[in-house]
N, C-alpha and C positions, 0 to 999 in steps of 0.2 A: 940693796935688797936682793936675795939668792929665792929666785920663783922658780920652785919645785914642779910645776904643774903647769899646763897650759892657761892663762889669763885672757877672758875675753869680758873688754869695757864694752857693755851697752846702753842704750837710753832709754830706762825703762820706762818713759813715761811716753814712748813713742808707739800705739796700739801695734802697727805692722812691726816694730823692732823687737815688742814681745813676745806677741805669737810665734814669730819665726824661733826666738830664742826658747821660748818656751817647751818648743818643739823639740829643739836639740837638747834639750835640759831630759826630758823622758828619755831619752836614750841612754844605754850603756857606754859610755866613752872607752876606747881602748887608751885610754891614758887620763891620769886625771885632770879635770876644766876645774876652774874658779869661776864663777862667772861674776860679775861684778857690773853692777847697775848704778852708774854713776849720777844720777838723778838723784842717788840716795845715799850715796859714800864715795869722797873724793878725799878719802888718805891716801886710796893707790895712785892716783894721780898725781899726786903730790910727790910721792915717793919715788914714782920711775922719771917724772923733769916732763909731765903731758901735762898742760895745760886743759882745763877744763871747756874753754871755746874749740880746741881741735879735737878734742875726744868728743862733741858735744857734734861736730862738722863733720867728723869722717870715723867709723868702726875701728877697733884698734886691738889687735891679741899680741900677746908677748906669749912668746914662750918659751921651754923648759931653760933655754940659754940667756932667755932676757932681752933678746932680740923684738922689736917693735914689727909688727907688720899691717900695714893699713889697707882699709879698703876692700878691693877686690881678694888683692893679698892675705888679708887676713880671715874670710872664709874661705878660702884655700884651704888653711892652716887646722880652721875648725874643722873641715870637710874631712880632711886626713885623719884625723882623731874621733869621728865618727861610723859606723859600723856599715851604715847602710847609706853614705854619702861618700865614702873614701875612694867609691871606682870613678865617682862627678869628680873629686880632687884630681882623680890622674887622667881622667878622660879632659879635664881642662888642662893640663899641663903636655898631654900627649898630642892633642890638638892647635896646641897654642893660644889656646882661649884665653890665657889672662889681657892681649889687648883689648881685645873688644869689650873682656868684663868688666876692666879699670875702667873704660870712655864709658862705657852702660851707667857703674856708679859712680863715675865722678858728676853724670848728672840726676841722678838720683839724690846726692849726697847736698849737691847746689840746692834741691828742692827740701828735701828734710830740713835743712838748718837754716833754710829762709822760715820757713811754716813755722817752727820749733823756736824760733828766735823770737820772732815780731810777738809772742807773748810771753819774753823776755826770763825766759827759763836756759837760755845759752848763758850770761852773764853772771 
């Protein structure tokens, strides 16, 4: 598959993963976003080799190259592509903020897909 555009899989049935998306969805993108809410279409999943329990456990954007970037990393990616978030992209890259943001959501991400799971909406 050749993704022309920035891709970000979300979990739209997750209230905080909407609103935030949501949020960035009002904006002007300096490039174009896909967004793709995989609670509701999992052919892109399908199609780039993401299984549905890791996209369902941790944020996931591809982009313009096809490149996967997870996590922290991948609002990074989103941040860069947004107008009024893209000095947070480089003010975390400039500072070195991506460890601390990974360890932030890697346990954020533990608590989402426990919550998100046990009423068996990961499977």
């Amino acid at each position: 598959m050749n993704i022309t555009s920035l891709t970000v899989l979300f979990d739209g049935g997750c209230p905080l993963c909407s609103r935030e998306i949501a949020h960035y969805q009002k904006m002007t993108s300096l490039k174009p976003i896909h967004w793709v809410d995989i609670t509701q279409d999992t052919t892109l999943l399908k199609q780039v080799g993401i299984k549905r329990e890791d996209a369902m456990a941790e944020f996931h954007v591809l982009d313009d190259s096809g490149k996967i970037h997870k996590g922290a990393d991948g609002f990074v990616v989103v941040w860069q592509a947004l107008p009024y978030f893209r000095w947070l992209a480089s003010l975390c890259q400039t500072l070195h903020l991506l460890p601390l943001m990974r360890w932030g959501y890697a346990h954020f991400a533990r608590w989402h897909y426990r919550r998100r799971c046990e009423t068996g909406v990961c499977g």
